[in-house]
N, C-alpha and C positions, 0 to 999 in steps of 0.2 A: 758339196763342192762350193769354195768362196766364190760369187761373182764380185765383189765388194765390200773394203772395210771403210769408213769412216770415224775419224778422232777427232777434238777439240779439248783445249786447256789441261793437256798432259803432259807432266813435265816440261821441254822446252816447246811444246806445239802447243800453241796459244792457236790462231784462226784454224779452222777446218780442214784436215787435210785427206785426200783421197787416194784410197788403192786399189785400184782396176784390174781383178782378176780377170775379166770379160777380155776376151781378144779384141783388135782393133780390125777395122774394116780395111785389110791391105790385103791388095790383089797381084802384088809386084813378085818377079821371077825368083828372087830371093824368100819374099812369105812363102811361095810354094816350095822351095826346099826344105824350110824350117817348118810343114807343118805338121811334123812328128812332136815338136814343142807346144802345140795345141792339142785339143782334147773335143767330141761335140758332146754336150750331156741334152739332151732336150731339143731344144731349138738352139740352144744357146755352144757359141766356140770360144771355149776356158783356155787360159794359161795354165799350162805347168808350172814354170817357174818366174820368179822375177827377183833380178836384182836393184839392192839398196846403194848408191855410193853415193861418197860427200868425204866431206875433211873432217880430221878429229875433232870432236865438240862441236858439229853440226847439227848432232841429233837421230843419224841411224838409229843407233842402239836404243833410244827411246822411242821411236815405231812400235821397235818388236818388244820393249817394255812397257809400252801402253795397252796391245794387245794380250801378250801374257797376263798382264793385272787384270782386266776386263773380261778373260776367260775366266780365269781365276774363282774371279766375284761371281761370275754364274756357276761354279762347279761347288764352290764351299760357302757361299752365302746364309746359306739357311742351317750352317751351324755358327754364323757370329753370335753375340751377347751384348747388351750393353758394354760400352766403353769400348768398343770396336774402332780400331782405326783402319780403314781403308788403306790396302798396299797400293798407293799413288800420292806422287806430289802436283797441283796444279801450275802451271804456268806460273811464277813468282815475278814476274814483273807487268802484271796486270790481270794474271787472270786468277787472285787471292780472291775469295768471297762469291767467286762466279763457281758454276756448275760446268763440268767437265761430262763428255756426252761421248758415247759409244753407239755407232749405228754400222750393221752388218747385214747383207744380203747372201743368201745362202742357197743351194737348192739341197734338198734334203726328199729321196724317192721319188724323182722329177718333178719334185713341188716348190716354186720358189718359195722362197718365206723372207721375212723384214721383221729387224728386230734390234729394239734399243735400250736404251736406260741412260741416264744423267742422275749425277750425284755429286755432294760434295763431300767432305771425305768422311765425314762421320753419320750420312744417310743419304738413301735414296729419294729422288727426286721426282723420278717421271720413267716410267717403264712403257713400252707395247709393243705386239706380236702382230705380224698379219701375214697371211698367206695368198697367195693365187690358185684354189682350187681350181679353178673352171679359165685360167687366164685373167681374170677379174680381180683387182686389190679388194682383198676381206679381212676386215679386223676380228681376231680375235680375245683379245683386252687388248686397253689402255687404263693406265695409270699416270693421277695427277695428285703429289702428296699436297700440293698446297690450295685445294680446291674445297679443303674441311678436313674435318676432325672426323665426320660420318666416314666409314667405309663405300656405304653407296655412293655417296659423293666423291669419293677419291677416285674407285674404281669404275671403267664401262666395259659391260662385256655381250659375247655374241652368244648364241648356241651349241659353241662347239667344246670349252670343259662342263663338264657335269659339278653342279651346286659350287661355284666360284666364289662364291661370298664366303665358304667356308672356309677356304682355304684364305681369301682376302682377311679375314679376323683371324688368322692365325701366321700374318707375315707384317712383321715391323717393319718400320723405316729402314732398320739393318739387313733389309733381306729382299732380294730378287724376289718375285713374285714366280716368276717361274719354276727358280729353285724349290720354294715351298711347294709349288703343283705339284713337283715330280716328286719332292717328298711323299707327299700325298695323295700318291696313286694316280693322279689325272694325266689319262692317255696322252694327249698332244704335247702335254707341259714334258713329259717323262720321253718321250721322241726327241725333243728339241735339245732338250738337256743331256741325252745321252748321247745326240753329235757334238755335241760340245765336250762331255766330257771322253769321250771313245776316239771320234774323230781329228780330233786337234793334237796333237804332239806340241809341249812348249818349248822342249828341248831337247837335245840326243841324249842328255844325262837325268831324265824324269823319268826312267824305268827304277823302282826298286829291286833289290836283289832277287824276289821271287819270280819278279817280270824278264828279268837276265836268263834266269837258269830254264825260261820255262820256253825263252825265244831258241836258246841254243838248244834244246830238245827238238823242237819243231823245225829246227831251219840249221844244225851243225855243216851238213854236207855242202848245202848251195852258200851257206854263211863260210867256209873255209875256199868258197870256190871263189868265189868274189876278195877273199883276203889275198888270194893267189895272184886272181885277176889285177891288182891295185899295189902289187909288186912288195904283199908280205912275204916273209920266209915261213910262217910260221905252219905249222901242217898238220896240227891239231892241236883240240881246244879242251880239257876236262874239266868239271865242277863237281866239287862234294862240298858239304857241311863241317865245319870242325868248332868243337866249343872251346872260344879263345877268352881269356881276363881281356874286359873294356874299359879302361881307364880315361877318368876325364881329370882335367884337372881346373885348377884356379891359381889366379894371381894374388899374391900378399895386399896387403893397405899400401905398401911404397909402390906397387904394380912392376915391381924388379924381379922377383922372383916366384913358380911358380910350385906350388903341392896339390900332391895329388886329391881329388876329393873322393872321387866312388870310384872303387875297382869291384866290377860285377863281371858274371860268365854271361857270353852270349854265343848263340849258335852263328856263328858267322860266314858266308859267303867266301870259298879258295876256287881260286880261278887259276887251274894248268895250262901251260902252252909249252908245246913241245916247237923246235925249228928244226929245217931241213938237214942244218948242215951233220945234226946228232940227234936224232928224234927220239932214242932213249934218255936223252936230260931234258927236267921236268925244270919249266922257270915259274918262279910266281910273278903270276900278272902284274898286281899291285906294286911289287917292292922292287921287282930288274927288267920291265920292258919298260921302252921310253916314254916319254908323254908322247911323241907322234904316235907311238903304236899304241897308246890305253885309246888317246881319243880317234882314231881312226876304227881300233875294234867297238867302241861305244855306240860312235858315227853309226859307222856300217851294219850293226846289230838293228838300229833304230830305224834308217835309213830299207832294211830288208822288208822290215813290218811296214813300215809307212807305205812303202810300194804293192807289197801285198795286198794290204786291206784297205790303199788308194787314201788312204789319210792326208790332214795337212801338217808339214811339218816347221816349224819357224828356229832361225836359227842367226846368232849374231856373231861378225865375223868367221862366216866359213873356213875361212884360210887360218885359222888358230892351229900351229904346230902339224899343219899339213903342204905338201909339195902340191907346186898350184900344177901338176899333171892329175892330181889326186883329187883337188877341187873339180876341176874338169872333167873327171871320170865320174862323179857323186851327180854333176848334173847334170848328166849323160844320163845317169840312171832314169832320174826323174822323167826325163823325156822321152825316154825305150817305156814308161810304165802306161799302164791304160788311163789314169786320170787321177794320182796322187797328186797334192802341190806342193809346191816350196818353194818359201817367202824367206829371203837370205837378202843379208850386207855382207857388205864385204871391201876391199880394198884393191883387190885384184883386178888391173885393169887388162889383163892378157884378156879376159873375157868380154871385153869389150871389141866384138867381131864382129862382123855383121853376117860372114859364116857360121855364127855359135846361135847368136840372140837375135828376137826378132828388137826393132822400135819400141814396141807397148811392154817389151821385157824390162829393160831399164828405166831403173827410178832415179833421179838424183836428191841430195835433202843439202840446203844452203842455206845459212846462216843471215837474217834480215839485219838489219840494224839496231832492232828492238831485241834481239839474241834471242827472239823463236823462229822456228823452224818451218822450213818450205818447201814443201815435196811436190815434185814436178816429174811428168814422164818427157822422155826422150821423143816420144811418137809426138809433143807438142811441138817439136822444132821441124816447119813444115819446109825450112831451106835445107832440111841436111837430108841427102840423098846417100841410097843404099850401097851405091860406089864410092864412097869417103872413106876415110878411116878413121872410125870410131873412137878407138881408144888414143889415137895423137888428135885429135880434137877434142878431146875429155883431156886432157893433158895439159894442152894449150893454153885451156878455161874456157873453151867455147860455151860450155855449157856449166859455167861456175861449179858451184860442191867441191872446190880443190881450196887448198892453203895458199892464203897469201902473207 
């Protein structure tokens, strides 16, 4: 469970910016209605959800794209190589030649843990791990690449992975140090990395086709129940394999016209959907239902799992080719689940209620005059009372992140 993200020199977020999964300390008639929108894991009372709003080219979208990279970096690190370039761009109007820093607090089998790394784009810079076994901040390593050339010197570590130095000679500047532990068999490191790579969802479209066919096995009936529920027609869902020609092609030297380059057989992924009004006609997914209905069965499939196995799921512009009753019903879900999260932008200001969200749920992100980005929560505005109206005060500009 996030308690906590922290960013710098990503993209348009040049200074530090902060994301408080943590609930806020509100005691008002309204937090007690809303507090199915919280979670306790510990000691600690989590958010479910929170949303992202601002104006176009504020910088939403690069929140959840500095995050996504930063996951990223720890899930596939330790298969870069030389000549590696890092999927991130830093701040370009100051923060070229500076280090870009990711820090995240986590609880992971009700054990917090803190956990960072800075880099610029073509190596790592500074990594460390530390956990609260006992309530107590305990390092686990730390990494400092500019402290020497020695590995003893780079690294420091506690007692808790087994022979680290080995793994430490066997991780480059292109590589997470954690990454390589869990390569390499070491308990804590292969824990850590497995929330990251299990627990985090980047997007409702990062399942591959075997992750599709294997959800709808497991979850068809309560997943057609929920399609019902969210006012599809559709009343079943079939999958089989068929070996189809996969053609790629290329563009000429004039880049006008294009030929084909490889046509190979591949076993490919058909997706049946039968609807109410004729359930003996068979439609394919891909090629005649709408883009509302592909990303809404996508959503929904992804959205099923996340809540099941309490996952976190991030997501840019929610409201993409969905009826915002449908947005509304999706984080509805979230907040009926036992302790999944969901970190969403969006544009949608119907959800700005004070019947829906609590304070500490809205984020705003607003444009400086230096054109990085400045993330602010709602719970900071200590004049705005829970009997106002949120979204015609977001409107206004009370609290900027809109277009002028």
């Amino acid at each position: 469970m996030v308690l906590e993200i922290r960013l710098s020199n990503f993209f348009s977020i040049k200074d530090e910016i902060v994301l408080e999964m943590q609930a806020a300390n509100i005691h008002t008639k309204k937090a007690k209605e809303l507090e199915a929108n919280t979670f306790v894991c510990g000691k600690e009372r989590l958010l479910k959800t929170v949303a992202i709003y601002g104006a176009n080219a504020s910088g939403k979208s690069n929140i959840i794209k500095a995050i996504r990279a930063c996951v990223r970096m720890i899930i596939e690190s330790h298969n870069y190589n030389e000549g590696t370039v890092f999927a991130f761009m830093p701040f370009k109007f100051g923060g070229m030649g500076q280090p870009s820093r990711f820090f995240i607090r986590f609880l992971m089998e009700g054990v917090e843990y803190e956990y960072a790394f800075s880099m610029m784009r073509t190596e790592v810079l500074t990594e460390e791990l530390y956990y609260y076994p006992n309530g107590r901040r305990s390092l686990i390593f730390a990494r400092d690449e500019r402290r020497g050339m020695e590995k003893k010197d780079v690294y420091e570590f506690r007692s808790v992975i087994r022979r680290p130095l080995d793994v430490a000679e066997n991780t480059s500047k292109k590589t997470l140090f954690i990454s390589r532990a869990s390569q390499m068999d070491r308990e804590v490191a292969k824990e850590v990395f497995r929330y990251f790579r299990e627990r985090f969802v980047l997007n409702y479209t990062d399942y591959d086709s075997l992750a599709v066919e294997a959800l709808l096995r497991a979850n068809k009936e309560a997943f057609l129940k929920v399609l019902r529920t969210a006012d599809s027609d559709i009343v079943d869902v079939r999958t089989h394999r068929k070996v189809k020609p996969f053609i790629t092609a290329s563009w000429d030297e004039q880049g006008n016209q294009w030929y084909p380059r490889d046509n190979r057989q591949e076993n490919q992924l058909m997706i049946k959907t039968f609807h109410r009004s004729n359930p003996a006609v068979a439609f394919d997914f891909f090629m005649e239902e709408s883009a509302g209905t592909q990303v809404l069965f996508m959503m929904m499939l992804t959205i099923m799992n996340v809540i099941k196995e309490n996952k976190v799921l991030l997501i840019d512009e929610i409201e993409t080719s969905l009826h915002t009753k449908l947005v509304e019903y999706i984080i509805d879900l979230f907040h009926h689940s036992d302790s999944a999260q969901l970190i969403y932008t969006t544009h949608n200001t119907n959800l700005l209620d004070t019947n829906k969200l609590r304070r500490d749920q809205v984020y705003f992100v607003n444009k400086r005059d230096d054109a990085s980005s400045d993330l602010y929560s709602l719970f900071d505005y200590k004049d705005f009372r829970e009997n106002m109206d949120m979204e015609k005060a977001y409107l206004q500009g009370r609290f900027d992140a809109i277009p002028y």
